[in-house]
Structures are given as C-alpha cells and as structure tokens.
NUKOLNU-518672 format. One record per residue (C-alpha): chain; x, y, z. Coordinates in steps of 0.25 Angstrom, whole numbers. Layout:
<recs>
cadena | X | Y | Z
A | X | Y | Z
...
</recs>
This chain:
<recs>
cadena | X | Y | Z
A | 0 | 0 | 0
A | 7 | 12 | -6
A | 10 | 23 | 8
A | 0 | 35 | 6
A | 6 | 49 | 8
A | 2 | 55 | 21
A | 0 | 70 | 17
A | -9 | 65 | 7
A | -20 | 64 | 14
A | -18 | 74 | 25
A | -23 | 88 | 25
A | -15 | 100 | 21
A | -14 | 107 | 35
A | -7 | 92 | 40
A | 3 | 91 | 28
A | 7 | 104 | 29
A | 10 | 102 | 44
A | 26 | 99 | 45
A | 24 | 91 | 57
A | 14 | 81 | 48
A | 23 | 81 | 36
A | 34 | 75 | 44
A | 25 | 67 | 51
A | 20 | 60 | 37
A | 35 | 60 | 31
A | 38 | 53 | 45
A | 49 | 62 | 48
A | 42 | 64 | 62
A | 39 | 53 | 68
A | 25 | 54 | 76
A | 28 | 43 | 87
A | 29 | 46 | 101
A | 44 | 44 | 103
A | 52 | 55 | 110
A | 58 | 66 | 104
A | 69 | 77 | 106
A | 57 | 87 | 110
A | 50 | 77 | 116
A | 57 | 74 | 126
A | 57 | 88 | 131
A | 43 | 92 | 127
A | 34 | 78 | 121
A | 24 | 82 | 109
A | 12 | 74 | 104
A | 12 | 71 | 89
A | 1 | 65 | 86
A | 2 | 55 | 72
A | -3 | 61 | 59
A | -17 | 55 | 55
A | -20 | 55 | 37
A | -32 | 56 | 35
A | -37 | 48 | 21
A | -47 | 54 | 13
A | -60 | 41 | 16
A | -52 | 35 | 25
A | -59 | 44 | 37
A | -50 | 50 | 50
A | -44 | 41 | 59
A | -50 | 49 | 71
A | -43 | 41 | 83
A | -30 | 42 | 74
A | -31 | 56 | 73
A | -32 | 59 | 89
A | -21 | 63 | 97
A | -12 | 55 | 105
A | -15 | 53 | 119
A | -2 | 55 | 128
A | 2 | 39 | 135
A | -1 | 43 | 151
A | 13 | 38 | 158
A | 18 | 37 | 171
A | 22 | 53 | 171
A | 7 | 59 | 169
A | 3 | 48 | 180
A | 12 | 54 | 189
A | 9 | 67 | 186
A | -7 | 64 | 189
A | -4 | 58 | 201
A | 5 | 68 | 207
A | -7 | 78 | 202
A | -19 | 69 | 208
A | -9 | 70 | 222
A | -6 | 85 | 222
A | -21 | 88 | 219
A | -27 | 75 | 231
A | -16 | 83 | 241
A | -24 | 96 | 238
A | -36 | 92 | 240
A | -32 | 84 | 252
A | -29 | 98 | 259
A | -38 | 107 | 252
A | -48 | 115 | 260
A | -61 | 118 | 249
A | -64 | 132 | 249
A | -78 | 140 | 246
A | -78 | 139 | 230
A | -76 | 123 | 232
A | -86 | 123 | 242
A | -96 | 133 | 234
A | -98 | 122 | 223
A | -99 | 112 | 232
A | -110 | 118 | 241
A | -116 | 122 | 228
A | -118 | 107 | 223
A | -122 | 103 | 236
A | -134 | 110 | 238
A | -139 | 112 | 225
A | -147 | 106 | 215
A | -141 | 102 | 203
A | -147 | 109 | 194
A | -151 | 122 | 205
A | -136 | 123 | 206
A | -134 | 122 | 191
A | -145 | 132 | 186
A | -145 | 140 | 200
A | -133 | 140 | 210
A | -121 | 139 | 199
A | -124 | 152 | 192
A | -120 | 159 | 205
A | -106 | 152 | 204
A | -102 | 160 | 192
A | -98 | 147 | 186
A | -105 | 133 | 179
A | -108 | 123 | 186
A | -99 | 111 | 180
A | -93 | 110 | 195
A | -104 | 111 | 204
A | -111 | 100 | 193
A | -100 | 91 | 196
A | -99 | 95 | 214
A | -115 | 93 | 212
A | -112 | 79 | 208
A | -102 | 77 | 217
A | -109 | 79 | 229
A | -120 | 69 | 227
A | -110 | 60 | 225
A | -108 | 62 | 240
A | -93 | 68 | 235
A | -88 | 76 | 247
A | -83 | 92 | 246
A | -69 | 88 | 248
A | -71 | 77 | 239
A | -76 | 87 | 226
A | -60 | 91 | 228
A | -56 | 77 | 223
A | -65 | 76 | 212
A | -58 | 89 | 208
A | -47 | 83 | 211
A | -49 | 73 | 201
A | -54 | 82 | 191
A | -41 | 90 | 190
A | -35 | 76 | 190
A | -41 | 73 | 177
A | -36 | 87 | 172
A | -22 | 82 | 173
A | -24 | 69 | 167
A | -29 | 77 | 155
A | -17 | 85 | 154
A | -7 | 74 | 158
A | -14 | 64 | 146
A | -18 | 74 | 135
A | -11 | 88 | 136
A | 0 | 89 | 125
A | 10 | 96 | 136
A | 25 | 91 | 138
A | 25 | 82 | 150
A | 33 | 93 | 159
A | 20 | 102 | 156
A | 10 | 89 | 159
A | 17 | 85 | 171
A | 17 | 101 | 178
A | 6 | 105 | 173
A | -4 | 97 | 182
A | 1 | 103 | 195
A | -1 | 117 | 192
A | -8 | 124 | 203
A | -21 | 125 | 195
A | -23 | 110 | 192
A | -17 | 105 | 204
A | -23 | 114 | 214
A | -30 | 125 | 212
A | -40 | 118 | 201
A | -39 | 103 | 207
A | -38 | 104 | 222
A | -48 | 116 | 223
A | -62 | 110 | 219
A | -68 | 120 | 210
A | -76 | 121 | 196
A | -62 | 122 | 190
A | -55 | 109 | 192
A | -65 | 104 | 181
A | -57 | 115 | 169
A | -44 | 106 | 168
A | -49 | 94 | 164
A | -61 | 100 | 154
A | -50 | 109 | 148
A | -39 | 100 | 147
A | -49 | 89 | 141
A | -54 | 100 | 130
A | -38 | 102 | 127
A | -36 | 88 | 126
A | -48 | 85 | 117
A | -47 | 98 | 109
A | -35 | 96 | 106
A | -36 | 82 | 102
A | -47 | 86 | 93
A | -37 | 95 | 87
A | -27 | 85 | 85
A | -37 | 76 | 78
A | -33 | 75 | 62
A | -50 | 71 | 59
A | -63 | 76 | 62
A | -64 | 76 | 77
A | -76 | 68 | 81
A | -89 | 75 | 89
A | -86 | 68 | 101
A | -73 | 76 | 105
A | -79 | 90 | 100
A | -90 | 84 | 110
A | -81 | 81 | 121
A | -75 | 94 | 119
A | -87 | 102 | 120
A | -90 | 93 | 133
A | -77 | 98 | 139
A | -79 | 112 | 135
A | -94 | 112 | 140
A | -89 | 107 | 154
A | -77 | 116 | 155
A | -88 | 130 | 152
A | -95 | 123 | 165
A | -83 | 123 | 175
A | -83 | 139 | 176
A | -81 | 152 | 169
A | -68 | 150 | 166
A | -70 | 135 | 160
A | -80 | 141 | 152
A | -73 | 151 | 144
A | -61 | 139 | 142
A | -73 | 131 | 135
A | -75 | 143 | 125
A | -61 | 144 | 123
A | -60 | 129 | 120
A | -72 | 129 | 111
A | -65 | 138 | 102
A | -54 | 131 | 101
A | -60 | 119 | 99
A | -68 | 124 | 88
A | -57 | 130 | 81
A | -51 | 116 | 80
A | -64 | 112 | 75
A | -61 | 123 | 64
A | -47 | 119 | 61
A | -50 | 104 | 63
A | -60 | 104 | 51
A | -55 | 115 | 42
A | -40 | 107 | 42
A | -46 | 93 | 39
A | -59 | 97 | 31
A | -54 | 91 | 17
A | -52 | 78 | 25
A | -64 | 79 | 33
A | -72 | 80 | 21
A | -66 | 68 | 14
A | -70 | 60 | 26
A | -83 | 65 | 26
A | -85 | 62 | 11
A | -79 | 49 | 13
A | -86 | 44 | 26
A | -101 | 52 | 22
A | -100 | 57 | 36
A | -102 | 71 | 42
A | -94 | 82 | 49
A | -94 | 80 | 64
A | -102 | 93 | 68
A | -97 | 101 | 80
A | -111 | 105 | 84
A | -111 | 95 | 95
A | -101 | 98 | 103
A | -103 | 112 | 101
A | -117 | 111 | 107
A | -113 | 103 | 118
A | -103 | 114 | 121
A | -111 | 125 | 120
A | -121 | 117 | 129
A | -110 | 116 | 143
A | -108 | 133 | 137
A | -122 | 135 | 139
A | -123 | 127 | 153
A | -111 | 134 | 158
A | -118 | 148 | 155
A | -130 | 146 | 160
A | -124 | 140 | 173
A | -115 | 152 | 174
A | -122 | 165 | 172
A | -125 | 170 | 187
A | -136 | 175 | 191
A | -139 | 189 | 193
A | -138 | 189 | 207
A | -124 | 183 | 209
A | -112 | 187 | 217
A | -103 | 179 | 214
A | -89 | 185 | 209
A | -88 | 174 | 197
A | -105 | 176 | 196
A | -105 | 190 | 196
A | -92 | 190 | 184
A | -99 | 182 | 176
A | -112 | 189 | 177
A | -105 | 202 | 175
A | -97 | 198 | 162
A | -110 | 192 | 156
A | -114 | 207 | 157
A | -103 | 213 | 153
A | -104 | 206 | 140
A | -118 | 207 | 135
A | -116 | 221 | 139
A | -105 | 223 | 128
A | -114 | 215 | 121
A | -126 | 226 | 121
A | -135 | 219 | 131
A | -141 | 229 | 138
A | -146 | 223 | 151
A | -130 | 219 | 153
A | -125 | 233 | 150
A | -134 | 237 | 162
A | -130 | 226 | 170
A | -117 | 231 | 167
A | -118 | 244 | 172
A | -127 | 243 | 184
A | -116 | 233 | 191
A | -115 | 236 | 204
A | -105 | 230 | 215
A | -111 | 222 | 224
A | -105 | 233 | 235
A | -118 | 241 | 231
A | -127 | 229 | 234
A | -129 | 231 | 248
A | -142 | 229 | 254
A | -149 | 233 | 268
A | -143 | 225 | 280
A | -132 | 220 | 273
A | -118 | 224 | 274
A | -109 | 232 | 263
A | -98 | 225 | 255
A | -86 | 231 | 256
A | -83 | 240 | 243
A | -74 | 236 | 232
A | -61 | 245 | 229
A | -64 | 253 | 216
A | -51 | 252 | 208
A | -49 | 264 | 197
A | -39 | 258 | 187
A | -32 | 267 | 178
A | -34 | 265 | 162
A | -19 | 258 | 163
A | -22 | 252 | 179
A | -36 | 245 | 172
A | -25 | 240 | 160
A | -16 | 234 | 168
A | -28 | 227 | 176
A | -32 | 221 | 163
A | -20 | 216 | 158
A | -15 | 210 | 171
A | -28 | 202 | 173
A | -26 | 197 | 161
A | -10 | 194 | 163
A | -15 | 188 | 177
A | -25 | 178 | 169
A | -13 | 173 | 161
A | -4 | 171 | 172
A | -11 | 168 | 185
A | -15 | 155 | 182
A | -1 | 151 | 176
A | 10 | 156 | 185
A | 12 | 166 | 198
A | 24 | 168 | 187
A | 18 | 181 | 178
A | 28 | 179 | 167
A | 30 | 165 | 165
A | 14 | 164 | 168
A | 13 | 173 | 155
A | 25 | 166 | 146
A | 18 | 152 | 149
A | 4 | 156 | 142
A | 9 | 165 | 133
A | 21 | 153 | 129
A | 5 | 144 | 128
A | -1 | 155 | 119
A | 12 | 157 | 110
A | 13 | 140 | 108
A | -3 | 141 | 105
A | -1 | 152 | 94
A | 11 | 145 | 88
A | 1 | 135 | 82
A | -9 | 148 | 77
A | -4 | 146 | 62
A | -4 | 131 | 54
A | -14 | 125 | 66
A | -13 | 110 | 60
A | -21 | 98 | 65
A | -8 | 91 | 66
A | -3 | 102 | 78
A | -15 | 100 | 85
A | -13 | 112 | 95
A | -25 | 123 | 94
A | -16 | 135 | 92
A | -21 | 147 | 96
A | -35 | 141 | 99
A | -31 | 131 | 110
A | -29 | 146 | 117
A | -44 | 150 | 119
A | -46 | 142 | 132
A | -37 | 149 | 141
A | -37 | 162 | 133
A | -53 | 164 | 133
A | -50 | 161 | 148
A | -40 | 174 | 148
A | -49 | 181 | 140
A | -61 | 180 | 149
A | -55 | 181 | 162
A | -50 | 194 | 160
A | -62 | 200 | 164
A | -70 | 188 | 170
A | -65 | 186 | 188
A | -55 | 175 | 188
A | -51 | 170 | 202
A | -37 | 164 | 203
A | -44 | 149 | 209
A | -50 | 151 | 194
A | -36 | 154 | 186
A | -33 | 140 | 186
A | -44 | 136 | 174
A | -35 | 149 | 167
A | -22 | 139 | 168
A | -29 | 127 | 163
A | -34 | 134 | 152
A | -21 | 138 | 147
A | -15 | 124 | 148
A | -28 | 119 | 141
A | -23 | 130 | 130
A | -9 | 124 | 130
A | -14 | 110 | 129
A | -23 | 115 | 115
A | -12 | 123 | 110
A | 0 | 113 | 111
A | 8 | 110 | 101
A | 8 | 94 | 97
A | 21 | 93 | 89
A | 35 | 100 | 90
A | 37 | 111 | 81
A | 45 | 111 | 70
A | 48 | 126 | 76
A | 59 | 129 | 85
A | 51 | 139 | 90
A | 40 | 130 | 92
A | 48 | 121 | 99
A | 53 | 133 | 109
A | 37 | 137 | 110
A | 34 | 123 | 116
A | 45 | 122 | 125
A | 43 | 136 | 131
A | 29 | 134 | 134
A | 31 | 121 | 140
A | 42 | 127 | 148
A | 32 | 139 | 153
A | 21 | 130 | 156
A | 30 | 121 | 164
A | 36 | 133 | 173
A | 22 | 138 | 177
A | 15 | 123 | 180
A | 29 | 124 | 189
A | 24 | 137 | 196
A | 10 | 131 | 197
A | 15 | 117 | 204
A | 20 | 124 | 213
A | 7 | 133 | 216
A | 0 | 120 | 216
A | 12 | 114 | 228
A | 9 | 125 | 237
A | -7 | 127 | 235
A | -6 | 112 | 239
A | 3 | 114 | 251
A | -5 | 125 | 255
A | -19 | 115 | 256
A | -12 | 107 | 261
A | -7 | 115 | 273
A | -14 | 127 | 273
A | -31 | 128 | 273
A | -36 | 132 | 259
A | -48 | 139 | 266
A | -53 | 140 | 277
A | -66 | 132 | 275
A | -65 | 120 | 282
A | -59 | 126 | 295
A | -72 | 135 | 296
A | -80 | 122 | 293
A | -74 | 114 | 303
A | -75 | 126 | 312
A | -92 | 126 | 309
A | -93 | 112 | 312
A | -86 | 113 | 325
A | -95 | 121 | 330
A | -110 | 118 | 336
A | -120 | 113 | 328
A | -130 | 122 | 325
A | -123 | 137 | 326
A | -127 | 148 | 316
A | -116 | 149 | 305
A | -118 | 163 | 296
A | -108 | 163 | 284
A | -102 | 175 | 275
A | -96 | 175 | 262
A | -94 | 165 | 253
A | -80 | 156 | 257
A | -91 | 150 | 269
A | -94 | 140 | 260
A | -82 | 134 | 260
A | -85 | 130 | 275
A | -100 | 128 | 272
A | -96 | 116 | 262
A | -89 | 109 | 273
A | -105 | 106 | 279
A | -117 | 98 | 274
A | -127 | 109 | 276
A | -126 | 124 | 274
A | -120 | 131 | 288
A | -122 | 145 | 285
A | -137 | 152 | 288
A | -135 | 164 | 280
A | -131 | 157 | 268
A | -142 | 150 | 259
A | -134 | 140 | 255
A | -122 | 132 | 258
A | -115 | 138 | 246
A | -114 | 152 | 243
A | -125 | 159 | 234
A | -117 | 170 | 226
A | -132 | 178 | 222
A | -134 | 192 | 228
A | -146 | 190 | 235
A | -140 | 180 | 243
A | -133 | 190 | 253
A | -126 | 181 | 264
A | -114 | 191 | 266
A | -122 | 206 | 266
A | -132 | 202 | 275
A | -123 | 198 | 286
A | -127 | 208 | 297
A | -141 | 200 | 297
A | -135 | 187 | 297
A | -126 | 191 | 309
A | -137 | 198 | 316
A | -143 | 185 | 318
A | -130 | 181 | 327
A | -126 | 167 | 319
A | -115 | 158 | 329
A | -104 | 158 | 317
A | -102 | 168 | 307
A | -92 | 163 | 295
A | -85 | 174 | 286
A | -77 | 168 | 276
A | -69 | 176 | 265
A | -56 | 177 | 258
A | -45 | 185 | 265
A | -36 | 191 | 255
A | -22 | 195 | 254
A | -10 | 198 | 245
A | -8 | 182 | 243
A | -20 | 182 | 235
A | -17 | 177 | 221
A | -28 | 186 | 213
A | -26 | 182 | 197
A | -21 | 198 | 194
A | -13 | 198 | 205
A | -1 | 192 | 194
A | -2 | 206 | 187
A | -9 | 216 | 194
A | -6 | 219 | 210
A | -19 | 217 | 218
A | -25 | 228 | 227
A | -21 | 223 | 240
A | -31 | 234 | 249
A | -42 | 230 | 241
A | -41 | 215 | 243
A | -37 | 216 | 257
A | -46 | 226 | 262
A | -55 | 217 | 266
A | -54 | 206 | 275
A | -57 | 190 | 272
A | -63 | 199 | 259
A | -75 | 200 | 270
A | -83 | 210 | 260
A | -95 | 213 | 267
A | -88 | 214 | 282
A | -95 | 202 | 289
A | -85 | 199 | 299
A | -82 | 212 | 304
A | -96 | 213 | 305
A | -100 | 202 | 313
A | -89 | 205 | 322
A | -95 | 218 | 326
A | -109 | 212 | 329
A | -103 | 201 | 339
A | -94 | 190 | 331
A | -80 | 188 | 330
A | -71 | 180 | 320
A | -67 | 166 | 328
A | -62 | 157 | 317
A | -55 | 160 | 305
A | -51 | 151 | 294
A | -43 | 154 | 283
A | -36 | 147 | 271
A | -29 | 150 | 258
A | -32 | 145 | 244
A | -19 | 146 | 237
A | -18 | 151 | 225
A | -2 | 151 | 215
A | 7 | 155 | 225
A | -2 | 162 | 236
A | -15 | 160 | 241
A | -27 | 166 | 234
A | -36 | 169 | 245
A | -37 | 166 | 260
A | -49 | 159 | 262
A | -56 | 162 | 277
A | -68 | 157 | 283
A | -70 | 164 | 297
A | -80 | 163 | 310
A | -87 | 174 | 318
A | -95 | 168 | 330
A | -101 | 179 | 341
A | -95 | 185 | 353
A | -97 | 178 | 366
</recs>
C-alpha cells in the first residue's frame, strides 16, 4: 500500500504551521522522551491527527494527552490534604461561615433560595450545598471538611491536567489562597477553583481537538460556567469572561476546519452540532444567578447594597429614569435615624483633589493586580504582566495545533480586574482574583517549545516569576497555619462556651453582626432581640439602632461583637495608596452606633472580652472580638 502524504489531507493553517511540518517530515519526533528543554521545563506535544476526506475525524485521536499521575503529584496532594486537615483542626469558624450555615438551618429551601439569599448580596450555590448538608446531620465544623475536600479536588485538577512545568504544579497548591484562606475557611469561594480549573482543562482540551468538538463537552462546559456564576459576584463575572473565550474557540475551531467539516458532512449526510444547547443551559444558571442575586430594596448589606447601587448606576447611564432618581436621591444610612433610636457615627468626607482622586483610581487598580499575588508590588506586577505578555505572543497565527487561547484565554481574570474597580472587593474575596489569573495562565499556555529564542526566554521567565510569588505565598500559608494553630482566629467559640456556662434561662440581647459567629455554636437561637439566629441584613430589621429599648428592658448578658482595627489591617489599597489611620481607628471595635459605652452609662460594665485575628498575607486583616456587659451588682 503506497505511503500517503500527510500535508495532503490537512488543512492550510496546520501545514503551514512549522512545528507540523517537521512533525509530518518526522524530523520532530512526538513521543514523550526527555529533551534538553524538557528536562528543565516539560512541554506536552500532542500527535498530529490527518483527517481524510470520507473517512470521518477520529475524535478520541484527536483529544489531548492526559499527564500519567506519578508518585510526585501523590505526594504533593497528600502533603496538601495535611497542611489544609491541620487547618482545619485548629481553626475557629467566624461569622461569615456561621452566616451561611444558620442560613441553611432555619430556612426553607426554596424560602432561603427566592427570599433569604437575596439579602447576601450573592447566589446561592453555597448555601444549596450547606442546605443539604445539614439534613445529612453534617455538623458546622464538619461543613469545614467537605470544604476541605472541595479544595482537594481543585488541586488534583491542577496537579492532573494543568499544562504547568512540574516546579509550578508542585508550588502552586500551597499558595495562601488555595491552602488557606479559600480551603481552611468555609466559604461560597472554595467552590471557584475546581469550577475554573475544570473549565480551563475542558476549554482547553476543546481547543486542542483537530475535529468537531462533540455537544457534550460544549454542555459540560456550559454546566461548569452556569455553576461557577452561582458561587458569587465575582465567579459570575469569570463565567462571562469564560464564555467569550469559549465562543471565540468556537469561531476559530470552525472557521479553520470548515472545508473539512464540510466534507465529512457530505460524506456522512450528517448535521452540524448546534451550540444552542449548551448555550441555553448556560444562559439558564446566568438567569438563576441574577434572580438569586439582586437585593431587595431594603438591604443593608455592604456587598447587597453594592450591588443594588451599581445596577442603578448602569441603567441610569442607560436613560432609565427611575434609576437616575434613584441615583440621586442616595442617602447614607447616617441620615436614617428614627425616633428612640441612636445615631451612627458620621462618615469622614474626604475632598480628593482632581490628581489626589487620580492617583485613588489608578492605585485601586494597581492593588487589584498585586494584592492577591505578592505582598512584593514589583514582582507581583512583573509575574502578571510576564502571563499577559506570554498570552499576546500567541495574538497572530493562532493554530489549532498550539492549542493555547492567546489573548482570549485573558478574559477570565481581566473582566475580573475590570469589574472590581468599581464594585467593593474585600481581601477574604482577593483569592478568586489569583485563581483567576492561574485559570488565565493555564488557557494561554503554550503546548510546544518555540522555535524562537525569545519564546523560549518568555517561557522560562514566566515560569520563574510565578514560582517566586507561589514561594512568598507558601510561606503566608505556613504562618496563617501557625497562627490557627496557636492563636484564636476569633473570638467566637470562647463567648459560646462563655453563654453555656452560665445559667440556663438568662436573658441574652446581642448587637452587630459578628454575634452570630457565637450564636452557630447552639441548637436554637440565643438572642431575643434578634429574629433570627442568623443576621437579617433588610433596613427595617433595626436590632442595632434601637438598643436603648432593648436595654431598657435590663436583659442578664448584653454581647457587642465587632472588629477592632488597627494598622495590621491588610486592606487591598493599602499596597499603593496609604490608608487613613484617624479614620479607621476612631472608632473602637468599629462600634458604630455607640452600644457599649451606652450601656455602660445606664448600669453595665464589660466582664468578658474575647478577641481573635483572621490573618491575612503577612499580618492580620481584622481582630475579630465578641465582648459581654452584664449589670452592676
């Protein structure tokens, strides 16, 4: 049987591709044998596929290599799985953890779905899942270690399927993001890593495939996208950026194999796989994750109140008149003060000049880059700007054969940056930024060695930056760990087992929101001025102001919880713009509305205070108290 030419039945963006023609001349050998580069920094070549016209694809041919698990990424999940079950061992849940907790307890399903989540300024994915939970009879420090094992399963995404170097896939996963702060820390964003590293592994195996890319994987990553919108705010926005890029590989996918597709089709009488589907399935979790998210028009919550705020702010520019006078009739809640109840202490006006309000923009935007990635501002920028520059190199000749997104594979963590300039962004939330970005990295990176020097240098030099700043962030992780493990995170559990020490049947009144975190640690709610055992963030529900009746009515424990801050705090534009110290430590345990010193002058005095530190980088982001008032013998 005479040897058929293999550019012959390849299309012209693959033969002109240099690294295919020495592939079909076999002067690059595509086994997995070590080379000179690869010994330093391993590649993935995947085996060129010819495609004959009616003969059909050879679709399982056609999909990438998946990487042999060795003893080295065993090790690596199993140091991980320890560093992260010694965390947890230690840690202290605080009031956010206990928030969605109480918040799946006492609700409903579907009242906590259509009702309670819309006050959390964020979908309900993680409270579905805490719902569940509980009627297994899963405790609340048990919902830690199914976090746990969710960010588990993040790692062995990235150890299995990332197209890293082994130094970056061995670093990487004990970054302070992944091994603490998104891991040990039960909240919504545990769930972000494995959704977005799962989209970068599929999107970028669709990207490799050489042949129509069946429904099922668009579907399955329509699925992943339409979860990932459900973990938050900020996982929604990584979906849209995800969806662009994955439709754009669409775009290129068909437009470089049409003439072949074509021919299959002719041959086969078959039909072209439609991407309505999966983009009605996607479109479907968008639609949920809106309607869960939108707040009331009573909330007062931060992350609520943003939200309900921004929405304004853009159907105002859009001409709709009842936001424009939305817009303008925003008041601070200062204003909102209502007979018997006390007065909020008054914001600080700050009056920026034209270069002062500048500088403000710019260095929130410089924060949003570098916070997450190194307490380090200059290597912090050089690493993301090395991932930007390696994504761009790939901007001209994009060929299925690379199988790196280019510029594209960019979207998920620049939408991100985009966004959160304008939108509140805590430094607890700055992690899904990080992941983000190594979701970006993991799209955008190259499957071959160049040909290039420069290329070559590119590669090397990213690698080299990413590597330093996973260093700094292990060693964030090592001493938030210590920290749990000798220090209290907050001071939570010691006001709980403070409660339960005391008589059965005593009269416990509780102010601000971090009381929760005490009142999870109970079967029933302990609080009689609060509704609920979780915190209801609507206006109307006025726990705080109306202290002075609730006092009056002489309860046996009063509980003031707040955050006391202080120059250790790790704000996110603290990296370039220096914080207002006075305006941040004016007010003690940030008691707003003056409840302790109030309650002191009509007979209390403080008997217990605990306090503990969430840390954060290299400091602590908050001191977290919980303190107790009881009457003067």
């Amino acid at each position: 049987m005479a040897r058929r030419n293999p550019s012959k039945h390849v299309h012209p963006i693959l033969a002109k591709d240099p690294v295919w023609e020495a592939m079909a001349s076999g002067v690059l050998r595509t086994g997995t044998g070590p080379t000179r580069l690869a010994d330093w920094l391993p590649v993935q070549r995947p085996r060129p596929v010819l495609v004959e016209p009616g003969k059909g694809s050879n679709r399982k041919a056609s999909e990438p290599a998946v990487r042999p698990w060795t003893w080295v990424e065993g090790a690596v999940l199993s140091f991980y799985a320890l560093v992260v079950a010694v965390g947890i061992a230690w840690h202290e849940p605080w009031a956010d953890e206990a928030q969605a907790w109480l918040l799946a307890r006492d609700s409903g399903f579907w009242q906590m779905m259509l009702h309670g989540i819309r006050y959390e300024g964020s979908p309900g994915l993680w409270h579905a899942l805490l719902w569940v939970l509980v009627r297994l009879h899963v405790s609340f420090m048990g919902m830690h270690w199914i976090a746990g094992a969710i960010a588990a399963g993040g790692v062995y995404l990235l150890l299995r399927y990332s197209p890293f170097p082994l130094v970056l896939r061995v670093l990487l996963p004990f970054g302070f993001w992944f091994a603490y702060q998104d891991a040990v820390v039960a909240r919504s964003y545990v769930l972000f890593a494995v959704l977005a590293f799962g989209a970068a592994a599929l999107l970028r195996g669709i990207a490799q495939m050489r042949a129509e890319v069946p429904r099922s994987r668009w579907i399955g990553l329509a699925v992943l996208l339409g979860l990932m919108a459900n973990v938050s705010v900020h996982g929604f926005v990584a979906s849209v950026g995800f969806a662009v890029a994955g439709w754009v590989v669409l775009r290129r996918t068909r437009r470089a194999l049409g003439p072949v597709l074509e021919t299959e089709r002719s041959d086969a009488r078959g039909r072209v796989e439609s991407p309505v589907i999966p983009m009605l399935v996607l479109a479907g979790f968008w639609v949920i994750a809106v309607a869960t998210t939108l707040p009331p028009s009573d909330v007062n919550f931060q992350a609520g109140t943003n939200v309900e705020h921004s929405t304004e702010r853009i159907l105002a520019r859009v001409g709709d008149g009842d936001a424009k006078a939305a817009v303008a009739a925003e008041k601070p809640d200062a204003k909102d003060v209502r007979p018997g109840e006390l007065t909020p202490v008054a914001p600080i006006e700050n009056h920026w000049t034209p270069r002062q309000a500048l500088w403000r923009k710019v260095g929130r935007v410089l924060s949003l880059i570098t916070y997450p990635v190194s307490n380090f501002r200059i290597p912090a920028l050089l690493a993301c700007g090395l991932v930007v520059l390696q994504s761009l190199r790939f901007r001209k000749g994009w060929s299925l054969q690379a199988g790196a997104l280019g510029w594209t594979g960019l979207l998920p963590w620049a939408l991100m940056v985009l966004v959160f300039t304008s939108m509140y962004l805590a430094p607890r939330h700055a992690g899904m930024l990080w992941t983000a970005l190594i979701a970006t990295a993991w799209l955008t990176w190259p499957t071959h060695a160049q040909a290039s020097r420069y290329a070559l240098w590119l590669r090397r030099m990213v690698v080299a930056a990413l590597a330093l700043v996973a260093l700094n962030q292990a060693v964030w992780t090592a001493r938030a760990v210590r920290a749990d493990v000798h220090h209290p995170y907050t001071g939570d559990m010691a006001m709980a087992q403070f409660l339960k020490s005391e008589k059965p049947g005593k009269r416990i009144a509780g102010f601000y929101y971090y009381t929760i975190g005490a009142a999870a640690w109970f079967r029933h709610p302990i609080f009689f001025n609060q509704p609920h055992a979780y915190w209801a963030w609507s206006r109307e529900v006025r726990t705080d102001q109306q202290a002075p009746a609730t006092i009056a009515t002489r309860p046996d424990i009063i509980v003031a919880s707040g955050m006391e801050l202080s120059a250790h705090d790790a704000n996110i534009t603290d990296d370039w713009i220096a914080p207002n110290l006075a305006q941040e430590l004016r007010t003690p345990l940030n008691d707003v509305y003056g409840i302790i010193p109030y309650a002191e002058a009509h007979g209390y005095r403080e008997t217990h205070r605990f306090c503990g530190r969430s840390f954060m980088r290299t400091a602590y982001a908050e001191e977290l108290c919980e303190v107790a008032l009881q009457p003067v013998q």
